[in-house]
C-alpha atoms as a printed R data frame, in Angstrom:
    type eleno elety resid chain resno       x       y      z
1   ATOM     1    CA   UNK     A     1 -45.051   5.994 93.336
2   ATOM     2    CA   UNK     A     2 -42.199   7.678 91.586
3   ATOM     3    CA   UNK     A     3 -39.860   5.144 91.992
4   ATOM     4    CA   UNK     A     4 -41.923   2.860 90.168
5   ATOM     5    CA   UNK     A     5 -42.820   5.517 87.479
6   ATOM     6    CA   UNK     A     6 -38.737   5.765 87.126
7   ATOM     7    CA   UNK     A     7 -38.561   2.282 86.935
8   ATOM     8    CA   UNK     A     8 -41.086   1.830 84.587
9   ATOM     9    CA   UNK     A     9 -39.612   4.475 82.205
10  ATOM    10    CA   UNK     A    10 -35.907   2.806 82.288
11  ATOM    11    CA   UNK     A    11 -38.048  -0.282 81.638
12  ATOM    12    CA   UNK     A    12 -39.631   1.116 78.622
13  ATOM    13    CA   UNK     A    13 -36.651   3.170 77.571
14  ATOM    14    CA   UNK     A    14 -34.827  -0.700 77.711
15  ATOM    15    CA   UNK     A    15 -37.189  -2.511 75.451
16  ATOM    16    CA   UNK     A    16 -36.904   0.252 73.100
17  ATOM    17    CA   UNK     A    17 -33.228   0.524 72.178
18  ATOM    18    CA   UNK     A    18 -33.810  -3.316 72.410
19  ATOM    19    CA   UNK     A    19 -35.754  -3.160 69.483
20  ATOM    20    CA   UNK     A    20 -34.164  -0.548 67.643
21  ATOM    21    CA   UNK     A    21 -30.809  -2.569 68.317
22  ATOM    22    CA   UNK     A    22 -32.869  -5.704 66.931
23  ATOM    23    CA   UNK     A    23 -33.714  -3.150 63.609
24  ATOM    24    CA   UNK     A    24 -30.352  -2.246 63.310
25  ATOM    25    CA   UNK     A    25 -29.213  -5.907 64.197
26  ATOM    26    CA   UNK     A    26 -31.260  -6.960 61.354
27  ATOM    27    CA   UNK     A    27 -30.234  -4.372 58.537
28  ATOM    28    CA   UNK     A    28 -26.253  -5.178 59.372
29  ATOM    29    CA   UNK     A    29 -26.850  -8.936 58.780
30  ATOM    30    CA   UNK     A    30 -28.995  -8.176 56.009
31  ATOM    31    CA   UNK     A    31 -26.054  -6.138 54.214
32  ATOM    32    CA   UNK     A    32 -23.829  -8.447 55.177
33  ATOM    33    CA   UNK     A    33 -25.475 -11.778 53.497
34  ATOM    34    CA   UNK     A    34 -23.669 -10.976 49.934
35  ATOM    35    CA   UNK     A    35 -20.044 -12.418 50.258
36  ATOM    36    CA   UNK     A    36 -17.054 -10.946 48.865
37  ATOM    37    CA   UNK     A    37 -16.746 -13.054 45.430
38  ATOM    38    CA   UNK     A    38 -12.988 -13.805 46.035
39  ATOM    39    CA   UNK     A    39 -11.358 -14.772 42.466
40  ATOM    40    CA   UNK     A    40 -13.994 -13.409 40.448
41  ATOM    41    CA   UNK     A    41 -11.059 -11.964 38.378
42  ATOM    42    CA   UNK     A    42 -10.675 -15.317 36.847
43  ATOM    43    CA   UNK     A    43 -14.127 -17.319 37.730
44  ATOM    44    CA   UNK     A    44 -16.347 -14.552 36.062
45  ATOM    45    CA   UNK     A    45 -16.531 -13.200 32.921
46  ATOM    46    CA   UNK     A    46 -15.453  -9.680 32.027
47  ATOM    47    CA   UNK     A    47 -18.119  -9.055 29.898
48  ATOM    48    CA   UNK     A    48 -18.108  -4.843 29.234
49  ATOM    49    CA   UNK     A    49 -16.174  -2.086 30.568
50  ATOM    50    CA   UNK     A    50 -17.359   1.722 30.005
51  ATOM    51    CA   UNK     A    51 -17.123   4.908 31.490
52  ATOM    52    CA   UNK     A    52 -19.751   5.063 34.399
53  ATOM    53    CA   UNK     A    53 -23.220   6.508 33.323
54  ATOM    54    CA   UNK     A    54 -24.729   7.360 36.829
55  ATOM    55    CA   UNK     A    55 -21.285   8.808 38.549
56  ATOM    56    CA   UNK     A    56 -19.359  11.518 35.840
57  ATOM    57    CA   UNK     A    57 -15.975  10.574 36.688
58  ATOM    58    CA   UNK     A    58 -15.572   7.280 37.635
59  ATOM    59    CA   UNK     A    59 -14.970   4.004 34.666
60  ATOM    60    CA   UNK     A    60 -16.433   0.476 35.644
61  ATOM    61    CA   UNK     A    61 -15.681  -3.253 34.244
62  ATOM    62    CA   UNK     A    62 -18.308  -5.447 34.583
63  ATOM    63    CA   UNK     A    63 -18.120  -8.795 35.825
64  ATOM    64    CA   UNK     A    64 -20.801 -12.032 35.459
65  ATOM    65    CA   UNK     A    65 -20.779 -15.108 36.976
66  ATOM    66    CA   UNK     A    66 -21.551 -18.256 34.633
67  ATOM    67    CA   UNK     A    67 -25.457 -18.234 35.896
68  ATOM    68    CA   UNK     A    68 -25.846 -14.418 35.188
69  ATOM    69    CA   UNK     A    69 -24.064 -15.269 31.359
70  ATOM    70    CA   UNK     A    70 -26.404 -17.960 30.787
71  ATOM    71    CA   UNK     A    71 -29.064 -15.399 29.880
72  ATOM    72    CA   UNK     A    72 -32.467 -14.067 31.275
73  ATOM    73    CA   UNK     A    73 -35.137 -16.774 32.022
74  ATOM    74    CA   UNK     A    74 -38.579 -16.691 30.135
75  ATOM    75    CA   UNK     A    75 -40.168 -14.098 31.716
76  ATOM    76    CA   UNK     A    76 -36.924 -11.677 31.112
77  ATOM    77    CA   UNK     A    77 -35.239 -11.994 34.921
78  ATOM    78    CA   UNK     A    78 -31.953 -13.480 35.358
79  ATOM    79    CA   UNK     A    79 -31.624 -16.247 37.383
80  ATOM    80    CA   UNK     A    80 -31.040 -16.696 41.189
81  ATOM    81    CA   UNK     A    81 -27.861 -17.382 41.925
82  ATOM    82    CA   UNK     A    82 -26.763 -14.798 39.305
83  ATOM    83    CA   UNK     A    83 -23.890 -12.233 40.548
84  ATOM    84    CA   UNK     A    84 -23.049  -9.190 38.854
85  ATOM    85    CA   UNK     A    85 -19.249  -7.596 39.645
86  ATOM    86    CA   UNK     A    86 -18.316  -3.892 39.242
87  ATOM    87    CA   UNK     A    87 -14.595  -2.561 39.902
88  ATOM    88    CA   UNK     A    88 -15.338   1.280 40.018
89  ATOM    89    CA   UNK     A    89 -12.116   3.294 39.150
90  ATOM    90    CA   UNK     A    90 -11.703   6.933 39.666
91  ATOM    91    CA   UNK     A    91 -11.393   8.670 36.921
92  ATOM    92    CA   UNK     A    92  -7.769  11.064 36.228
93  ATOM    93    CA   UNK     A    93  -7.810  14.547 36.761
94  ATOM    94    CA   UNK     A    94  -5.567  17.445 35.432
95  ATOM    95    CA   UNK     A    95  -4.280  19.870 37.923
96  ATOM    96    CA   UNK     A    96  -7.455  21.835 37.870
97  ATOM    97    CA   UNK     A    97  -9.809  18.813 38.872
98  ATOM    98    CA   UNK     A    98 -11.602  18.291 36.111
99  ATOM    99    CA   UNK     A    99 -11.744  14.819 34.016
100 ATOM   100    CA   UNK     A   100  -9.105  13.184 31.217
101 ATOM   101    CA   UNK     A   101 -10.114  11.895 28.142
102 ATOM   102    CA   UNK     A   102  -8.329  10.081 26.106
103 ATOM   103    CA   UNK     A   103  -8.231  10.888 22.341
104 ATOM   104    CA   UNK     A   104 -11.213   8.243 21.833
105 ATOM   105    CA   UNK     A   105 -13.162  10.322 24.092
106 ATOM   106    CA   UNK     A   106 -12.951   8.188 27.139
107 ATOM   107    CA   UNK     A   107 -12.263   8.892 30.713
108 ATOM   108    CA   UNK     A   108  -8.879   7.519 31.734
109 ATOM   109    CA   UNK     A   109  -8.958   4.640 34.722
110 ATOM   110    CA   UNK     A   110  -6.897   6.157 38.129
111 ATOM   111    CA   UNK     A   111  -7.221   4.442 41.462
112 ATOM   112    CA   UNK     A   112  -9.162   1.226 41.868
113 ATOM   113    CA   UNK     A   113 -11.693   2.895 44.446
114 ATOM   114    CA   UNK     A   114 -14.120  -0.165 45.295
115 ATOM   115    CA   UNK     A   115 -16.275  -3.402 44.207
116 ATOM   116    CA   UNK     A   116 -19.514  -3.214 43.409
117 ATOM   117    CA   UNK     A   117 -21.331  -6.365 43.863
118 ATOM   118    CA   UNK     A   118 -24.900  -7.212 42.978
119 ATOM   119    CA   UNK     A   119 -26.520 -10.774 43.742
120 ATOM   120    CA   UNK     A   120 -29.985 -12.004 43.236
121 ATOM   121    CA   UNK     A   121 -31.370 -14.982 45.460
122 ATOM   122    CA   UNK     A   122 -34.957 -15.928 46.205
123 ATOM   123    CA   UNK     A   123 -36.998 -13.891 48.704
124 ATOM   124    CA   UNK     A   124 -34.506 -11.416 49.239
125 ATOM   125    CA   UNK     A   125 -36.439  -8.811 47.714
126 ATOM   126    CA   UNK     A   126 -39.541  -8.951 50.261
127 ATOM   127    CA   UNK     A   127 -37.322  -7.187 52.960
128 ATOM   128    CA   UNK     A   128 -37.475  -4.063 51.056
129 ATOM   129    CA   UNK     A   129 -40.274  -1.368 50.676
130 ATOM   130    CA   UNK     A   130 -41.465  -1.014 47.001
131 ATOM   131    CA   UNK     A   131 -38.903   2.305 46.633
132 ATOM   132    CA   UNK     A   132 -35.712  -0.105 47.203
133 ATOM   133    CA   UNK     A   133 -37.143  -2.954 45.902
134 ATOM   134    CA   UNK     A   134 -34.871  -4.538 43.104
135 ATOM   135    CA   UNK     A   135 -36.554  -7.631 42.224
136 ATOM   136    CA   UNK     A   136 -34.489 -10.146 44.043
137 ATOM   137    CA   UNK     A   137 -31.191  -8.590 43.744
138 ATOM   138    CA   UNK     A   138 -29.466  -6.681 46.777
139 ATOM   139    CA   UNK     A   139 -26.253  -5.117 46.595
140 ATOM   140    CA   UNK     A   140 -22.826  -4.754 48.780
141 ATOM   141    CA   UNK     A   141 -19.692  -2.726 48.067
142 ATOM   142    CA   UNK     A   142 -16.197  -4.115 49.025
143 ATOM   143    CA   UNK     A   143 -12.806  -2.331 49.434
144 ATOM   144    CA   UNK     A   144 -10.179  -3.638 46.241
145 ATOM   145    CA   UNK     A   145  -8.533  -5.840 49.133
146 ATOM   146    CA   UNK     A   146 -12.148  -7.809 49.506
147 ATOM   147    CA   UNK     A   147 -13.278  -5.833 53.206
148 ATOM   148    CA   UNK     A   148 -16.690  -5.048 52.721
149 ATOM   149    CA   UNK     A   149 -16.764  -1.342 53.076
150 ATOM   150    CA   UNK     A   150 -19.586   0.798 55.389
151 ATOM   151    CA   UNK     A   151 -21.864   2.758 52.360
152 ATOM   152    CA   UNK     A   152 -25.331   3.802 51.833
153 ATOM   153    CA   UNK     A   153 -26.494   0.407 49.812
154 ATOM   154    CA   UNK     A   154 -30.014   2.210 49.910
155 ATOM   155    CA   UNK     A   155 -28.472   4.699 47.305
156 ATOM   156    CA   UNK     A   156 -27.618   1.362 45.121
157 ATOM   157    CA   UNK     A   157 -31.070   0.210 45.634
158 ATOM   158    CA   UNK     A   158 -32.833   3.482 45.059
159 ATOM   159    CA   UNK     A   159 -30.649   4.209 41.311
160 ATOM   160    CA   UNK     A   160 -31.830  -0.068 40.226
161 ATOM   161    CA   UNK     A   161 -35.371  -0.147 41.413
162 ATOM   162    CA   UNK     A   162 -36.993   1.961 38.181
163 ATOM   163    CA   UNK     A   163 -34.908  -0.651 36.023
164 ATOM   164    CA   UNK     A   164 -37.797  -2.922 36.063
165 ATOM   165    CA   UNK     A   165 -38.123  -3.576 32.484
166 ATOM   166    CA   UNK     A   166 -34.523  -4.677 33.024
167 ATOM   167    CA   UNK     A   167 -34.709  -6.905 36.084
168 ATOM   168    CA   UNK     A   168 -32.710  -3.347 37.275
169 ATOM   169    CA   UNK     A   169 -29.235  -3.942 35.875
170 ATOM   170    CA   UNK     A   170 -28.370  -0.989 33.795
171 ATOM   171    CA   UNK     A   171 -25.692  -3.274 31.285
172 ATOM   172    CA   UNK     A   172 -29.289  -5.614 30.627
173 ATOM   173    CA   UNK     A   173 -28.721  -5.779 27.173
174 ATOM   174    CA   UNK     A   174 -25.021  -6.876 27.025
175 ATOM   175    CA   UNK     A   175 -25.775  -9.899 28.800
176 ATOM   176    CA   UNK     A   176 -27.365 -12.791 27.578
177 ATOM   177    CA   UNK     A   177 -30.484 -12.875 25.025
């Protein structure tokens, strides 16, 4: 009688790290459909480049793929296929930490820290709960050498999913009309 209530707990205990390997399984692959957009240097369009709003000492350039440039559709959402860029620099520091500006009252670009890539396909929204939800668009970040790079993408999702009114891309306005 025990052995068989042993057994049937290392049964039990089995199928459930097989299903929270399957959940985990399922979020990797989900992070990992967005491809590093190799070449977007020259194959997208540099389209604004500003000191970041959301992170206080870090600059951005934005980046958009011909389908993104075309404009929003008629109901205000870009189109699927459209793919939105970010190189995120790190701001430079004086000796005591705190930020440059340059005499036009910008921060100053440092180290190229990371790519910031945002995608929109069909469906790919209906995997989230209504908190992360983006639309269609999901997110990735990538190392400046292209390796995609192991970071909270929920904190991405979470900082786009009020931007509803902007199918949650904060630069809305500078592309397309």
């Amino acid at each position: 009688m025990a052995a068989a209530r042993l057994f049937g707990s290392i049964i039990a205990v089995g199928i459930g790290a097989l299903a929270i390997g399957t959940q985990l399984g399922a979020a990797q692959v989900e992070d990992a459909r967005i491809a590093f957009p190799a070449g977007y240097e020259t194959a997208f369009t540099n389209y604004l480049s500003l000191d970041r709003v959301q992170n206080p000492d870090q600059i951005i350039r934005l980046f958009a793929n011909d389908i993104a440039l075309e404009g929003r559709e008629e109901d205000g959402a870009f189109a699927d296929g459209s793919i939105l860029v970010g190189e995120i620099y790190a701001a430079q520091k004086d000796a005591d930490g705190n930020v440059i500006e340059s005499t036009l009252g910008h921060r100053i670009a440092g180290n190229f820290a990371a790519i910031a890539v945002m995608e929109k396909r069909a469906g790919w929204g209906e995997s989230f709960p209504d908190t992360l939800r983006n639309g269609d668009w999901d997110f990735a970040i990538f190392s400046p050498e292209g390796e995609r790079l192991d970071r909270d993408l929920d904190a991405c999702r979470a900082c786009h999913a009020p931007l509803t009114d902007m199918d949650h891309v904060f630069s809305f306005e500078h592309l397309g009309g």
